[in-house]
C-alpha positions in Angstrom: 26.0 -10.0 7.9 25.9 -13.8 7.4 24.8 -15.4 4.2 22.6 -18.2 3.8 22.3 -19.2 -0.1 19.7 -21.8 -0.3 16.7 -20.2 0.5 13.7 -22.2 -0.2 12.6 -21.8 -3.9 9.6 -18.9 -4.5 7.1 -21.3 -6.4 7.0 -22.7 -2.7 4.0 -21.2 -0.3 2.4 -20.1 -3.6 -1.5 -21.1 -4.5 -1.3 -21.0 -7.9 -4.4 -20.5 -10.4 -6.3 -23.8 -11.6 -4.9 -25.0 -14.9 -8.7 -24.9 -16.3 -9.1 -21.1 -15.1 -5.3 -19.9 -16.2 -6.3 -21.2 -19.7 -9.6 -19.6 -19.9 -8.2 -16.2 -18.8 -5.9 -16.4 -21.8 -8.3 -17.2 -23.9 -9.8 -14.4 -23.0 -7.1 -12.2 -23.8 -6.4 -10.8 -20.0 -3.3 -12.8 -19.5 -1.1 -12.4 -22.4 2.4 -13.8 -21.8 4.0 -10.3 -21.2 6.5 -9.6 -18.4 7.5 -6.9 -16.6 10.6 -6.8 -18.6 8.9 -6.9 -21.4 6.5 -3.8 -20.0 9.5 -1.4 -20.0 10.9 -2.8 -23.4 7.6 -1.9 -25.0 7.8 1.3 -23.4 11.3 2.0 -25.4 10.7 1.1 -28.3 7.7 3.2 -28.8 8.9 5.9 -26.4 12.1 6.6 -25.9 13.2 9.7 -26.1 9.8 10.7 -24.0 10.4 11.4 -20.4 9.7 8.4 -18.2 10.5 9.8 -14.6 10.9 13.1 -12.9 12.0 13.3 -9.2 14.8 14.4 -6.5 16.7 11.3 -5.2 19.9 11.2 -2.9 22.1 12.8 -6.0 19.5 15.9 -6.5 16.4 16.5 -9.4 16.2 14.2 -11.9 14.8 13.6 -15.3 15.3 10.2 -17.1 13.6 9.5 -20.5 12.5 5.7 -21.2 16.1 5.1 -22.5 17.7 6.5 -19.9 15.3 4.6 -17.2 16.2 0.9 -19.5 19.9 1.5 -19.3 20.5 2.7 -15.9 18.4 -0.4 -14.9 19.8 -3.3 -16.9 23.1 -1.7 -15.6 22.3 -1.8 -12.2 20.9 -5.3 -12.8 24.1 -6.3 -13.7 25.9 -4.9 -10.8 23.6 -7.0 -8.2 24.6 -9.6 -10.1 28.5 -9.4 -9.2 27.8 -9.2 -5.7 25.4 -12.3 -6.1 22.1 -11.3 -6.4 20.6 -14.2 -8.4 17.0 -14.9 -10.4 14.1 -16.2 -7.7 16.1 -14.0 -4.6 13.9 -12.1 -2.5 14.8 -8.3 -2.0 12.8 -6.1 0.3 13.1 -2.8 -1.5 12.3 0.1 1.4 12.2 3.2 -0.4 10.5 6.5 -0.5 9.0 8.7 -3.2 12.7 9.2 -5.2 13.5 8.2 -9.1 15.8 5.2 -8.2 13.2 3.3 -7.0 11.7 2.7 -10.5 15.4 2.0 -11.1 15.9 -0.3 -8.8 12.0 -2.3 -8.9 12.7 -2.7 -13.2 16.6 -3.5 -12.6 15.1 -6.6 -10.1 12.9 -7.7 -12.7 15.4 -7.6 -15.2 17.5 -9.8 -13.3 14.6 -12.0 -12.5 15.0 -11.3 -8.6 11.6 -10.3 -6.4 11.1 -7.2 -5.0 9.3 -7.3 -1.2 7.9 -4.3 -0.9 7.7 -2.0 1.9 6.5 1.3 2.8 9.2 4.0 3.7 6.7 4.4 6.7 8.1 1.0 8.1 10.4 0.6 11.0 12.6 -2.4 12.2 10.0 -4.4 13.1 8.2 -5.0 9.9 11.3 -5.4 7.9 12.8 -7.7 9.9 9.5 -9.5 9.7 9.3 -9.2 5.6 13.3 -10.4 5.8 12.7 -13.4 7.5 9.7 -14.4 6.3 10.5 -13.7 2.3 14.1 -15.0 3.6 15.2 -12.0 1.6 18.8 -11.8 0.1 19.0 -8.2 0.6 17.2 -4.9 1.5 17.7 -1.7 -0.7 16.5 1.7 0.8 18.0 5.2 1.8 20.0 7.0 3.7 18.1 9.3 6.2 14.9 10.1 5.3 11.9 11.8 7.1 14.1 12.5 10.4 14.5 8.5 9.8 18.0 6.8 9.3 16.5 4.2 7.3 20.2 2.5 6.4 21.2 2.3 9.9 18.0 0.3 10.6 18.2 -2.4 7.6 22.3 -2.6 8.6 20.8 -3.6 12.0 18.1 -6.2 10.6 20.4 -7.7 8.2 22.7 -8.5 11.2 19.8 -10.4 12.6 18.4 -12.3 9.4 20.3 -14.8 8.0 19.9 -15.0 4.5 20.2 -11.1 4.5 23.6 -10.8 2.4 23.5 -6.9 1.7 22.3 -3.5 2.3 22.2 -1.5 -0.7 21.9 2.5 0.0 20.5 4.7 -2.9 23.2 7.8 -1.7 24.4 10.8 -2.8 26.8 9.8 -5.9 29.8 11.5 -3.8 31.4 10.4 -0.5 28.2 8.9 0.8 27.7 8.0 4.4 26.9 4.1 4.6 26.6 1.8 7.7 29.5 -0.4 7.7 28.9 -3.2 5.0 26.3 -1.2 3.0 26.9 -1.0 -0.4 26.0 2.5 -2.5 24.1 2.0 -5.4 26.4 4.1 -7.8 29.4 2.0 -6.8 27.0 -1.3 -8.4 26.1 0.6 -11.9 27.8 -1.3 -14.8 27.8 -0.6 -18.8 23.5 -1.4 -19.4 24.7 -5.3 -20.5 22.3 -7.4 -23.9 20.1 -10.3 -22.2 19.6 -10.9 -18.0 18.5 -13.6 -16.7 14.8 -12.5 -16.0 14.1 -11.1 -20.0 13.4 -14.6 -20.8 11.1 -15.1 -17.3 8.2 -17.4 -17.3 5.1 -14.9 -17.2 2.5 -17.6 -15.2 6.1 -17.1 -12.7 5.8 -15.1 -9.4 7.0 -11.2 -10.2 7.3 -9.5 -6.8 5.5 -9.8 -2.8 3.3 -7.0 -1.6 2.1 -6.6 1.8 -1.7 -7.1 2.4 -3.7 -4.3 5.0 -3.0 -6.9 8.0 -6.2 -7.6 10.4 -4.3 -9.8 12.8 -0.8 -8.3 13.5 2.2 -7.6 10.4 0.8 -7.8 7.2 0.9 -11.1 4.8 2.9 -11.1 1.6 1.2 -11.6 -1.5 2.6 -12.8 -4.8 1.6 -11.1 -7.8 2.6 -12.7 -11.0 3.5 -10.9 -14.5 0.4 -12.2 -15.8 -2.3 -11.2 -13.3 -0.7 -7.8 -12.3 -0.2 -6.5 -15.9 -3.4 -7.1 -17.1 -4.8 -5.3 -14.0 -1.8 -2.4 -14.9 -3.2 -2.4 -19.0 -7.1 -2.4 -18.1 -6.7 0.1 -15.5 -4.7 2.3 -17.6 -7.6 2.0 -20.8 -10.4 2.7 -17.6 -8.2 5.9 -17.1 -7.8 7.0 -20.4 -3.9 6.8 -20.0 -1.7 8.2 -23.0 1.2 9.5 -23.6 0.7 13.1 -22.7 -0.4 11.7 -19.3 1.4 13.3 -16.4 1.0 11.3 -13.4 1.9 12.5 -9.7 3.2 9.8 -7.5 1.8 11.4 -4.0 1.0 8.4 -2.0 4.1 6.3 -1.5 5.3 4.4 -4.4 4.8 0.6 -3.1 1.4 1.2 -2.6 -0.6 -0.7 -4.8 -2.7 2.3 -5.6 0.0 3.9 -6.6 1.9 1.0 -8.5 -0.9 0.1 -10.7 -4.0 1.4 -10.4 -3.3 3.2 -13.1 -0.1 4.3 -11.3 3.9 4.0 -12.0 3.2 1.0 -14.3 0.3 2.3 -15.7 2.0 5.2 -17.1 4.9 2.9 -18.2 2.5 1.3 -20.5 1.0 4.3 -21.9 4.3 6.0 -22.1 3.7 9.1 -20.5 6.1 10.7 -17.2 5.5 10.1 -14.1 6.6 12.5 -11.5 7.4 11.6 -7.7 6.1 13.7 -5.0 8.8 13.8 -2.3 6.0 15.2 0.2 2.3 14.9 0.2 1.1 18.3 0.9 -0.5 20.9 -0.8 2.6 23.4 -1.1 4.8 20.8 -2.5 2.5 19.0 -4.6 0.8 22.2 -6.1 4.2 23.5 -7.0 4.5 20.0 -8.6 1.3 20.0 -10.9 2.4 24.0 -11.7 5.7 23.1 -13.2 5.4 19.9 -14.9 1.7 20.3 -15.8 0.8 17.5 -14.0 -2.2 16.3 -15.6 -3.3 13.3 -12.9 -2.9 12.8 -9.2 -4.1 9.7 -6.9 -4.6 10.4 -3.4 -6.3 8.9 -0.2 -9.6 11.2 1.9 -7.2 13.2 4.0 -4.9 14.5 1.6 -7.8 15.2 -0.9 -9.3 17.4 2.0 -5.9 19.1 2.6 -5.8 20.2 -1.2 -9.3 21.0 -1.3 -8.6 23.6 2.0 -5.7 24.7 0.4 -6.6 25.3 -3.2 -8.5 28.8 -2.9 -5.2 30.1 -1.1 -3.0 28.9 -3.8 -0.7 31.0 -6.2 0.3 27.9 -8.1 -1.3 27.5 -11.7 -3.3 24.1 -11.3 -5.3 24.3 -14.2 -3.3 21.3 -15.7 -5.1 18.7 -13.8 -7.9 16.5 -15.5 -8.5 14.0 -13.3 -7.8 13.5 -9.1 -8.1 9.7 -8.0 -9.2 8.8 -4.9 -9.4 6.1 -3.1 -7.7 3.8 0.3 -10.5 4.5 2.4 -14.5 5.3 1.2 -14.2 9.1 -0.2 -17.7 10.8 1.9 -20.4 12.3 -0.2 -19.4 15.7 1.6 -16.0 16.1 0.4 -16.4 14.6 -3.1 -19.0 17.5 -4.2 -16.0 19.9 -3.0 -12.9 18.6 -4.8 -13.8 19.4 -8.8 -15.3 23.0 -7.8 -11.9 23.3 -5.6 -9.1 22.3 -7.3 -11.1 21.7 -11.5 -10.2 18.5 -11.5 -12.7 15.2 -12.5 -12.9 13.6 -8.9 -12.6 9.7 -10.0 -13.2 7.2 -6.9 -11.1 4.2 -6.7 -11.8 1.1 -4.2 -9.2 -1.5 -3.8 -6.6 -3.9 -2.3 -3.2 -5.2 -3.3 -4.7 -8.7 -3.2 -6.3 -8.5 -6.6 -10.1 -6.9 -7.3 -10.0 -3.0 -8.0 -12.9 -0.9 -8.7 -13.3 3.0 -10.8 -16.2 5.2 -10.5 -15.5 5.7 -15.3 -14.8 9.1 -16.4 -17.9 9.7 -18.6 -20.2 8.6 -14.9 -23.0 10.7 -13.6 -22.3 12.7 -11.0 -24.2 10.8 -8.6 -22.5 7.8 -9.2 -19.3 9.8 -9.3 -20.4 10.9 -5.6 -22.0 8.2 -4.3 -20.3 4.6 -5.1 -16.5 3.3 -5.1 -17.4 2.4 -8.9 -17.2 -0.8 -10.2 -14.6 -3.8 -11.5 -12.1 -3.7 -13.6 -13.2 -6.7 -15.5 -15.9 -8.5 -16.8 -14.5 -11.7 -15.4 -14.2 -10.2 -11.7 -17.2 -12.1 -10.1 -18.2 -10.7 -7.0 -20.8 -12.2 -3.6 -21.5 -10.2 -1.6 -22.5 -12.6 1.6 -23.9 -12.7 5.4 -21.0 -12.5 7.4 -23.0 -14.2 10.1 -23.5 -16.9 8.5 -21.6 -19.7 8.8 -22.9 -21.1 5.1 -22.0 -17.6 3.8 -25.6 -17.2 2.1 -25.8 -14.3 -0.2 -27.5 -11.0 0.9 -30.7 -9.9 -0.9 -29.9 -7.4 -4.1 -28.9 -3.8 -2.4 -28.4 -5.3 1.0 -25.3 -4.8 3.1 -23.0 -7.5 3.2 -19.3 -9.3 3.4 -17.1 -8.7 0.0 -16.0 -11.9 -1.5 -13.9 -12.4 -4.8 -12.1 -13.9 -7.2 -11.0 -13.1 -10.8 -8.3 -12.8 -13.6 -5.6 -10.6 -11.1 -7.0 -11.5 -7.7 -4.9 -13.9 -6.0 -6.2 -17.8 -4.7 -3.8 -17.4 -1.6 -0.9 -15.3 0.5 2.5 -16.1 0.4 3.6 -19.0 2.7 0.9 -18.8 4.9 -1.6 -21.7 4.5 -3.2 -21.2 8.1 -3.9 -17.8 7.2 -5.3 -18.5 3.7 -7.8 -21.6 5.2 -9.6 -18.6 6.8 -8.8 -16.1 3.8 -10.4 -17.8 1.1 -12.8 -19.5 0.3 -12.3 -23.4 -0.9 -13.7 -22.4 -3.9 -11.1 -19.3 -4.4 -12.9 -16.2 -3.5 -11.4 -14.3 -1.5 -12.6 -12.8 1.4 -11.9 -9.2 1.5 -13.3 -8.5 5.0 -15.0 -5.8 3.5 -18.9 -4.8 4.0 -20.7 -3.0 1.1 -23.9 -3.5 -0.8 -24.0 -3.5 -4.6 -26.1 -1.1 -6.5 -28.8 -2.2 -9.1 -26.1 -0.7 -12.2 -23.2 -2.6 -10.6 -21.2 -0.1 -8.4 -19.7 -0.6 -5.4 -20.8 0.9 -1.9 -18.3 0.4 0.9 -19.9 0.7 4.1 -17.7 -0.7 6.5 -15.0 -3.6 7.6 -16.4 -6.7 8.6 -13.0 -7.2 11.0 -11.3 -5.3 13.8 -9.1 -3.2 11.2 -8.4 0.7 11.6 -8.3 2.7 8.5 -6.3 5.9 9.4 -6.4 8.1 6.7 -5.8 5.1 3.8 -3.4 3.3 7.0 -4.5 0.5 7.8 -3.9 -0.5 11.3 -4.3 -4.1 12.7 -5.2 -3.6 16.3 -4.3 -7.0 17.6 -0.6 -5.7 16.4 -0.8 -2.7 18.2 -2.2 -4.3 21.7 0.4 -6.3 21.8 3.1 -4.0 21.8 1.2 -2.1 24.4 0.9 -5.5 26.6 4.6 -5.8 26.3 5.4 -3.0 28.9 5.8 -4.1 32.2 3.4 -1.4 34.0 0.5 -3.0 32.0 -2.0 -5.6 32.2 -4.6 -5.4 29.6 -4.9 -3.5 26.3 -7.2 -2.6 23.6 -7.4 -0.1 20.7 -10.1 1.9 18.8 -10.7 3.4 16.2 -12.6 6.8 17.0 -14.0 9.0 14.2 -11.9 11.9 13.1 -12.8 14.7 10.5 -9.3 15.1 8.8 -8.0 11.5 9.0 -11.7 9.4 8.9 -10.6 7.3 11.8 -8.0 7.9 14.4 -6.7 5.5 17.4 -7.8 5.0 20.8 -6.0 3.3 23.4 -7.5 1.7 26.4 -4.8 0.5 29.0 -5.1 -0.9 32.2 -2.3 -0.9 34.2 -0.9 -3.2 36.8 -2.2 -3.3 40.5 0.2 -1.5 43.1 2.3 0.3 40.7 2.4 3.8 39.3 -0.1 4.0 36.4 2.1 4.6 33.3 2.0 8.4 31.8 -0.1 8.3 28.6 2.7 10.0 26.5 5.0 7.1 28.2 3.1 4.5 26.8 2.7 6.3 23.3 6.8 6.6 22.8 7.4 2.6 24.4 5.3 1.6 21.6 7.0 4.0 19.0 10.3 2.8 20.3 10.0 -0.8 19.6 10.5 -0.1 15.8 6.7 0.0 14.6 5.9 2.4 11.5 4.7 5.8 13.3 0.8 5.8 12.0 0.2 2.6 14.5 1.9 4.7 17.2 -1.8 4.9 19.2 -3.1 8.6 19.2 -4.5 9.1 22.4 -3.8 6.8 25.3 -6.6 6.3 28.5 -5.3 4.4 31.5 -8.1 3.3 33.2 -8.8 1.1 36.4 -11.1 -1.4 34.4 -12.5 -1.4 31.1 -15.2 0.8 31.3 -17.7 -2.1 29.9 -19.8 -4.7 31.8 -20.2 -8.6 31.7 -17.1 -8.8 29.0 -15.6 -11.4 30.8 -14.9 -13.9 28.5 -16.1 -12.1 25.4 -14.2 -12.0 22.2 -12.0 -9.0 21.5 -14.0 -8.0 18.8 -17.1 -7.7 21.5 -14.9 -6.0 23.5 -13.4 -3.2 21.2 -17.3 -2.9 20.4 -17.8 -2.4 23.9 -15.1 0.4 24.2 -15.8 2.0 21.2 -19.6 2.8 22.3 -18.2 3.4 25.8 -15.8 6.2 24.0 -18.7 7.5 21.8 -20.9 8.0 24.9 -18.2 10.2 26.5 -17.9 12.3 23.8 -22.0 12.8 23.5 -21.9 13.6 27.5 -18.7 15.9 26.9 -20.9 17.6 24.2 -23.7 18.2 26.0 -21.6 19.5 29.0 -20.1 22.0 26.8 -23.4 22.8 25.5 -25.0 23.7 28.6 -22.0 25.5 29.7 -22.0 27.4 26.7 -18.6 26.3 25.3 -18.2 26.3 21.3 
């Protein structure tokens, strides 16, 4: 691993707010000169001895009390700084659902270092994307997790990347099995020291990069500061009714921004209450989960919700604990949010958002049809929201209750992505709204309806799944000439993938399950792996010629649609079930 210490400073490739709107949204009491450090301080002084964290890492089950949480992360903080870790380094921190990752995330902000998050879902490819691109002094993840050897992959990317100085493993305490030139965590954990470098940082200053959906290929990075993102984490825990007897289950993976703030792991840090980290998302483990810590909240995406719903009635486990089930990533259907409270007793509470800033709640006091019907509604009164014609090129506003493109901007919604000003000219607008590519209309009380994505984006069960990205990979084997995904409907996940291929002339068409493990081998994350795969001569479309992708995928998708209502019919007369 080569080091390269001068990477460009963070403040670079970042749109900052206007000076006239940072000051008014202090004024108004949503930015308020906290830090993240400062988050966790609060957290000890007024809770302690209270369990923060529950989980099972690499060293077994865990339990760590606010105290406990503070020291072992001001003590790893100091250990990252002996091997040169320094304030304004970019880290890409690639970990699953286990206790050091809270460790690890505060112990970065104490040291005034910026996490880049990933999803323990991510392969090679992406983190040697968020590597070069955050020109990240190191990556911290696990050993082997999921059938994954997740160390062996970031030894192999930090050979690649430059700047990449370490690879830190959170391993089993004893004799742990490392790459060569990976570094344990235990081995770093130092006596918790007084002040670090990022207890005095500036709160207007850059805290972390999280990873945007991605319409176009790998997914932007986008810089949240301690401002913006804490008042979305302290609003969102008040919408939620957060307190210290809250009991929160981390089931989607911990990077998520669902899961980070809204109310999430930070939210619960504010409120002082425990969260506890699911290392598996289904029922059995979960349930067993909300049984023995009395696990009084839970935030999941549509599939998972239907999973627990279909497996509550068969259930030993005692779920009576739990208040209140959040869900949100994709739009939660009429059909199966009537089914979750009578299911599992819980207050269904719909969330709609996205890591670049605006998020929305369906409140807890809400009518039921509200509850059922709409994605909610802002976090803030200062969230201003068009909702536009995404036809036209002057981005006129829709009539009241009409269908239209999302655009946004507000107190924790960001004016631009990380180092990416090509990106962001199309992204936003020169006014700063951003444009969410969403399509939803706007009720006459406020709430939001999603109805659709204005883009060629793939939501697979709360995944979302660039198809651009995945044609290309497709395109890259040598037996194909032409590629394009997607996305299908699909009652479990909401959407599932689609691939169209067409292969090259004179050779043996490529197998279908050939094509599905060429793509999973080239190091993408498994949920853009395509799920079904159709080699065909042409694309079964007419006069696409020189149409647009987006045409075209419209095209196929119809084209698939129409096979399926033919296949139905066949079976029908045939008298299949």
């Amino acid at each position: 691993m080569t080091a390269t210490r001068t990477p460009r400073p963070v403040g670079e490739g970042v749109v900052p707010y206007p000076p006239e709107v940072a000051e008014r949204y202090r004024a108004a009491g949503y930015w308020t000169g906290r830090t993240l450090p400062d988050l966790l301080d609060e957290a000890v002084a007024a809770h302690g001895e209270r369990t923060a964290v529950v989980g099972t890492g690499p060293s077994g089950p865990q339990r760590w009390t606010y105290t406990e949480l503070d020291a072992r992360a001001r003590g790893l903080a100091a250990g990252l700084v002996e091997v040169g870790v320094a304030p304004g380094d970019r880290v890409v921190v690639w970990l699953p659902n286990v206790p050091e990752y809270l460790e690890v995330v505060f112990a970065l902000f104490r040291l005034g270092a910026l996490p880049v998050f990933a999803l323990p879902a991510h392969r090679a490819s992406e983190i040697r994307y968020f590597a070069e691109h955050a020109e990240a002094r190191a990556i911290v993840t696990v050993g082997r997790h999921d059938r994954f050897d997740h160390a062996v992959a970031a030894a192999e990317v930090a050979a690649e990347v430059p700047s990449v100085r370490h690879v830190l493993v959170a391993a089993p305490t004893a004799a742990p099995d490392l790459p060569a030139g990976a570094l344990g965590l235990s081995a770093l954990r130092r006596p918790p020291p007084g002040d670090l470098p990022g207890d005095g940082a500036d709160p207007s200053s850059v805290a972390f990069l999280q990873l945007s959906g991605g319409t176009t290929g790998l997914p932007k990075l986008i810089p949240r500061t301690h401002d913006d993102y804490l008042y979305s984490v302290r609003a969102s825990a008040d919408i939620c009714a957060l307190s210290p007897e809250t009991v929160y289950l981390a089931v989607l993976p911990a990077a998520h921004n669902f899961t980070m703030s809204s109310p999430g792991l930070l939210g619960v840090v504010h409120a002082g209450g425990t969260s506890v980290l699911a290392p598996a998302p289904d029922p059995d483990t979960c349930f067993g989960l909300i049984e023995s810590e009395r696990v009084t909240m839970a935030a999941v995406v549509p599939p998972l919700a239907a999973a627990w719903v279909q497996a509550a009635p068969r259930t030993q486990r005692d779920l009576t604990s739990l208040e209140v089930l959040q869900v949100g990533g994709a739009k939660c259907a009429p059909e199966l949010a009537r089914r979750i409270e009578p299911a599992l007793g819980a207050r269904l509470q719909q969330v709609f958002g996205m890591a670049e800033g605006l998020v929305n709640y369906t409140r807890l006091d809400d009518p039921a049809d509200v509850v059922l019907h709409t994605q909610g509604r802002p976090i803030s009164p200062d969230d201003e929201i068009r909702v536009v014609d995404p036809d036209d090129p002057d981005e006129r506003e829709v009539a009241p209750g009409e269908v239209g493109a999302l655009l946004t901007r507000g107190p924790y919604t960001i004016r631009g992505y990380y180092r990416a000003e090509g990106h962001n000219a199309g992204a936003f607008t020169p006014d700063g709204f951003y444009r969410t590519g969403d399509l939803v209309r706007i009720t006459d009380r406020g709430d939001v309806v999603v109805s659709g994505r204005v883009k060629e984006q793939i939501n697979r069960g709360g995944e979302k799944i660039a198809a651009e990205e995945v044609e290309n990979h497709l395109l890259a084997h040598p037996d194909v000439v032409d590629a394009a995904i997607v996305g299908v409907p699909d009652d479990f996940l909401g959407e599932r993938t689609h691939a169209y291929v067409i292969p090259v002339a004179d050779r043996e068409p490529p197998r279908s399950a050939a094509l599905r493990r060429f793509v999973r081998d080239r190091g993408v994350a498994a949920y853009k792996v395509p799920d079904t795969v159709e080699v065909v001569e042409a694309f079964p479309v007419t006069g696409v010629g020189k149409t647009s992708r987006r045409a075209l995928r419209a095209a196929l998708a119809d084209h698939w649609r129409a096979g399926r209502t033919a296949s139905d019919q066949e079976d029908q007369e045939e008298g299949n079930p």
